[in-house]
C-alpha positions as CSV (number, residue, x, y, z in Angstrom):
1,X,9.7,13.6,-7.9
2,X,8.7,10.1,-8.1
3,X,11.4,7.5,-6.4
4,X,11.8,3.8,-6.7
5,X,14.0,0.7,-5.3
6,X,14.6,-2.2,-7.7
7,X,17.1,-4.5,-7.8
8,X,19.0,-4.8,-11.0
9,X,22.5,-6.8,-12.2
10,X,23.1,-8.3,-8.8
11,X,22.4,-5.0,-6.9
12,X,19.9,-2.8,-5.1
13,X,19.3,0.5,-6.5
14,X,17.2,3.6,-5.9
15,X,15.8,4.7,-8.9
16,X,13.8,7.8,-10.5
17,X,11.0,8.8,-12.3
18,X,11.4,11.3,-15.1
19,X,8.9,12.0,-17.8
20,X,10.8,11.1,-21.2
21,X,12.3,8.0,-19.6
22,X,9.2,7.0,-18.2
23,X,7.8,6.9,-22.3
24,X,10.2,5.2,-23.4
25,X,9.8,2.5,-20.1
26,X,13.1,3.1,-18.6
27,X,14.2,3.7,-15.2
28,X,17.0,6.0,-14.1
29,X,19.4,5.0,-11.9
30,X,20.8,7.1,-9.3
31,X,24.0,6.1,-10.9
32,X,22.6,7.8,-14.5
33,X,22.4,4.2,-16.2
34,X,19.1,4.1,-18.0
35,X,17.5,0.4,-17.7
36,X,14.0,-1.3,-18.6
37,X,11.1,-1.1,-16.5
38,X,10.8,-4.9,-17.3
39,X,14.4,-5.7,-16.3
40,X,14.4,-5.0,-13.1
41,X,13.0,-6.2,-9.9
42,X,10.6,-4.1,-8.3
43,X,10.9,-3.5,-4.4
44,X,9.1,-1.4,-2.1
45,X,10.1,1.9,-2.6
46,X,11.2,2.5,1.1
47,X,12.4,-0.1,3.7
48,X,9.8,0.1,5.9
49,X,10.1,1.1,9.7
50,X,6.9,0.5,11.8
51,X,3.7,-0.5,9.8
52,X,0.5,0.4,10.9
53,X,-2.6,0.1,8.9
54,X,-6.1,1.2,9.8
55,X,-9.0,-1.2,9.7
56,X,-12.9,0.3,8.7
57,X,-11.4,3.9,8.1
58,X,-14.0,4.5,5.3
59,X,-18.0,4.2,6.1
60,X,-18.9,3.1,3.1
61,X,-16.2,-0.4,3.9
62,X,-17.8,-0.4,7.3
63,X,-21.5,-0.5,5.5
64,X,-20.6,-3.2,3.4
65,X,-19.3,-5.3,6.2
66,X,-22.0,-4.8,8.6
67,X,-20.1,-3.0,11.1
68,X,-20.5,0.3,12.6
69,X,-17.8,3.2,11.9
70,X,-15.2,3.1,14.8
71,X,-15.0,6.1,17.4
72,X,-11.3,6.2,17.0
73,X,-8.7,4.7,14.8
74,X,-8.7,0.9,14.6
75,X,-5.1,0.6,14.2
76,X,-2.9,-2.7,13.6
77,X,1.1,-3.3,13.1
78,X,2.6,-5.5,10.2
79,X,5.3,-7.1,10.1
80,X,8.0,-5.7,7.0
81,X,7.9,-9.4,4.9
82,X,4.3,-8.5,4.5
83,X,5.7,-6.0,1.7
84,X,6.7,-6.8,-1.9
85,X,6.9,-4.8,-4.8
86,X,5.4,-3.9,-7.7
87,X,5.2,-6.7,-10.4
88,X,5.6,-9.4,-7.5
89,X,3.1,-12.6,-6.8
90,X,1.1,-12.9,-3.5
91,X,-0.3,-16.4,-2.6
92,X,-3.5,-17.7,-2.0
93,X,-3.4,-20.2,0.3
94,X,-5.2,-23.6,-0.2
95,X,-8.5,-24.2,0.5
96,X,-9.2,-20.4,1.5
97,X,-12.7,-19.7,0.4
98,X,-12.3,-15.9,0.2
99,X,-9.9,-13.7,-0.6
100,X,-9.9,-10.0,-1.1
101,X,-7.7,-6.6,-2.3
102,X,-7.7,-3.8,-0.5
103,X,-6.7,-0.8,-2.4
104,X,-5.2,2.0,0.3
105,X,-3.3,5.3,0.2
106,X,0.6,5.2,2.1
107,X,2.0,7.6,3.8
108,X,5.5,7.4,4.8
109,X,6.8,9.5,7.3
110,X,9.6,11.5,6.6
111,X,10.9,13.1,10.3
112,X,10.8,11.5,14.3
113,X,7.4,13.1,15.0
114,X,5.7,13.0,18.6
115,X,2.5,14.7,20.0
116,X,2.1,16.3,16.7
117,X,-0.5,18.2,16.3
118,X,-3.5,18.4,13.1
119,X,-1.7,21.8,12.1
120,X,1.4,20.5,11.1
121,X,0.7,16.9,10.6
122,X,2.0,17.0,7.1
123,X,5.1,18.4,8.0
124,X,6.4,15.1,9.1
125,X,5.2,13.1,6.1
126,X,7.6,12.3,3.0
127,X,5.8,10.9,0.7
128,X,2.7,8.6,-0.7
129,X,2.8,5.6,-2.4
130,X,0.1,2.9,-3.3
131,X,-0.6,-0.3,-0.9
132,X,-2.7,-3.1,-1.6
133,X,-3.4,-4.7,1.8
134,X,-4.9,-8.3,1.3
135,X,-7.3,-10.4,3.1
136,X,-8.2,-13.8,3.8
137,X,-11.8,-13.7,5.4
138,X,-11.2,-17.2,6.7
139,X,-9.0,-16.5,8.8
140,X,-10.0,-13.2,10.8
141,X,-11.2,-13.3,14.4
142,X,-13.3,-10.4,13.9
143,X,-13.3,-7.3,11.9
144,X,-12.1,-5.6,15.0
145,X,-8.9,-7.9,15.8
146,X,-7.1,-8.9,12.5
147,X,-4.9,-11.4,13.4
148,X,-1.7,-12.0,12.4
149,X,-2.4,-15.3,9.7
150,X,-4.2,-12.4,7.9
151,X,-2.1,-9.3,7.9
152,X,1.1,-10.2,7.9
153,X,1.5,-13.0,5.4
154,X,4.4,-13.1,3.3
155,X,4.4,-11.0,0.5
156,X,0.7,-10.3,1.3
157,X,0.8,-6.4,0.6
158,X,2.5,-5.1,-2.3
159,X,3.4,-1.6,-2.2
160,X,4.8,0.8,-4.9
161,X,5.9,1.5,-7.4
162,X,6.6,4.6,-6.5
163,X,7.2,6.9,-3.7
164,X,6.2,10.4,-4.4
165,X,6.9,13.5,-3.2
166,X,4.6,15.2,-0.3
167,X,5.3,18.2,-1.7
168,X,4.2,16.6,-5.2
169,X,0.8,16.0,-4.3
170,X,-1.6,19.0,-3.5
171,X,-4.2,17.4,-1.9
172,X,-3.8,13.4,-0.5
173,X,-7.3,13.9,0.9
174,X,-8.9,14.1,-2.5
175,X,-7.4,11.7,-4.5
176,X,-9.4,9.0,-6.8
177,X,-8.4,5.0,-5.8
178,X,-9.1,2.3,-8.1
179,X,-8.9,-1.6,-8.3
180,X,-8.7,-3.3,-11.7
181,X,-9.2,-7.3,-11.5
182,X,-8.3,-8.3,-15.0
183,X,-9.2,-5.2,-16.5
184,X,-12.1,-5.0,-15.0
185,X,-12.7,-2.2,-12.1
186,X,-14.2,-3.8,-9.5
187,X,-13.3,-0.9,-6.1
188,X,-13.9,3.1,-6.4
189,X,-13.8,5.8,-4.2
190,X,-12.4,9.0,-2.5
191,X,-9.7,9.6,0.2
192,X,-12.1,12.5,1.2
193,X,-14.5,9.8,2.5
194,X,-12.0,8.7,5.1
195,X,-13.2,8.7,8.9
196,X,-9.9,9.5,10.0
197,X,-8.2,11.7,8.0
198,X,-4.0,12.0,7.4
199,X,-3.5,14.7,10.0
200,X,-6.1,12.9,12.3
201,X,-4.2,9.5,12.2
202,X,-0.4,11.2,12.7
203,X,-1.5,13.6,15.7
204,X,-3.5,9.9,17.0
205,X,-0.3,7.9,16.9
206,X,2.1,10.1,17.6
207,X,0.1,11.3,21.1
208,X,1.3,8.1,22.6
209,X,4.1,6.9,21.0
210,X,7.4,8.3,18.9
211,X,7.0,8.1,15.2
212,X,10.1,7.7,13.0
213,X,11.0,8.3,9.0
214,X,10.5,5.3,7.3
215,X,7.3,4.0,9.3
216,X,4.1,4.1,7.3
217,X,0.6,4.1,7.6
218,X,-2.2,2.4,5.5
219,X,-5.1,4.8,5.4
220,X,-7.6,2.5,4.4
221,X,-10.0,1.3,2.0
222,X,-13.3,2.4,0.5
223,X,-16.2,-0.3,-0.5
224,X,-15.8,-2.7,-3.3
225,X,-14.1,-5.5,-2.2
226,X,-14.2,-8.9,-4.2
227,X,-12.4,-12.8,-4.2
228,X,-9.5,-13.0,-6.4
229,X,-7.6,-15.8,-7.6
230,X,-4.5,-17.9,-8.5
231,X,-4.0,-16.1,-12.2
232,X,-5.5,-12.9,-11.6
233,X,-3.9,-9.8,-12.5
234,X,-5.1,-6.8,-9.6
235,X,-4.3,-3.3,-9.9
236,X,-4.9,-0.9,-7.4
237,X,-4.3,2.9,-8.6
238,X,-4.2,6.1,-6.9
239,X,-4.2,9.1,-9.0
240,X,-1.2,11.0,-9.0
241,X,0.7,8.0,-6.9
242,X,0.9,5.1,-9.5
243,X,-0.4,2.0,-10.8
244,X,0.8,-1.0,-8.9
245,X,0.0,-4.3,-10.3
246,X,0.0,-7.9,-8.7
247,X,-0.8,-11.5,-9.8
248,X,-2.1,-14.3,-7.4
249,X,-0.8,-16.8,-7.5
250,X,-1.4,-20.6,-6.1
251,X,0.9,-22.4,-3.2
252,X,2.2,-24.7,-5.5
253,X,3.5,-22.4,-8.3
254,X,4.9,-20.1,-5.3
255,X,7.2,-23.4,-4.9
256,X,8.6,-23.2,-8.5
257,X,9.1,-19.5,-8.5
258,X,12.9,-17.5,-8.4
């Protein structure tokens, strides 16, 4: 099952995905109403708990920065206003010389998990969805520290649409990602070629600290990163997860949007 949160008529509501509806581009309601895909407003699928995301989990990213593949996870926390959802705007700030996508798989964990080990890792996880983590080279530190002016910008990571079943997906480390800039695909690659696989990263964080439902984890992203800006459309896919789009946009039309 695919689940969504938009917020339609004044309200928040969870929402589902179901084939026929899905043709016809309606949502379901969890209270039955059938409504447009385009006349709602997306949000995350989840309200996020703890965010952690993994920096240089795939070689090939690491190549194409010049940096060597860590020896363990390079993990860092994000603040929840980072997130908006599918369909939403994401600015680029002025006079930012290079901004990039980063296409990752989500997992969201479904049950208080500590000193799990590989074996059952995927017991604890709910579900995947699709993240787009972006960044703004200007203003890291290193590769090594992102700082906060990077990670955690407003509406900087989009994440939907949908949250899909664990039990849905029969094998998250051997799904295709894909970015689309206008069309165009731009990022490919594998969630085989992670460093740190799912079960690695959930037995890694849960060996020193409790992890709860709700928190997720950004796994990463492969090689293929480029600048995007104010007016493009990005996409970043994961097969079997969704399609989640996003449009940059510039500081001064943020001001006239909602």
């Amino acid at each position: 099952m695919k689940y969504a949160r938009v917020a339609y008529a004044g309200a928040i509501h969870h929402a589902t995905h179901h084939g026929t509806d899905h043709a016809n581009g309606c949502l379901r309601l969890a209270d039955s109403r059938l409504v447009g895909e385009n006349d709602v407003v997306w949000l995350p699928p989840i309200q996020p708990g703890t965010i952690f995301a993994l920096g240089l989990n795939y070689a090939d990213h690491a190549k194409e920065l010049a940096f060597k593949a860590p020896d363990e996870p390079l993990v860092f926390m994000k603040g929840p206003q980072s997130l908006v959802g599918h369909l939403g705007n994401t600015i680029r700030p002025k006079n930012v010389t290079y901004m990039h996508y980063e296409c990752e798989l989500a997992v969201v964990i479904g049950k208080t998990a500590r000193s799990v080990t590989r074996d059952n890792a995927y017991d604890y996880v709910a579900g995947y969805t699709v993240a787009n983590d972006y960044a703004i080279r200007d203003y890291l530190e290193n590769y090594y520290r992102p700082n906060f002016r990077v990670k955690s910008r407003d509406c900087a990571t989009p994440l939907g649409p949908w949250l899909v079943d664990a039990a849905d997906v029969a094998d998250p480390m051997n799904l295709t990602l894909r970015t689309l800039v206008n069309g165009r695909v731009t990022q490919e690659g594998n969630t085989r070629d992670m460093i740190f696989d799912i079960p690695a990263l959930i037995a890694y964080l849960s060996g020193f600290m409790t992890l709860s439902p709700g928190d997720i984890i950004l796994t990463g992203t492969p090689e293929g990163l480029a600048d995007v800006k104010p007016g493009d459309e990005v996409i970043t896919e994961i097969e079997g997860i969704g399609s989640l789009k996003n449009t940059i946009i510039g500081p001064e039309e943020h001001l006239h949007v909602g």
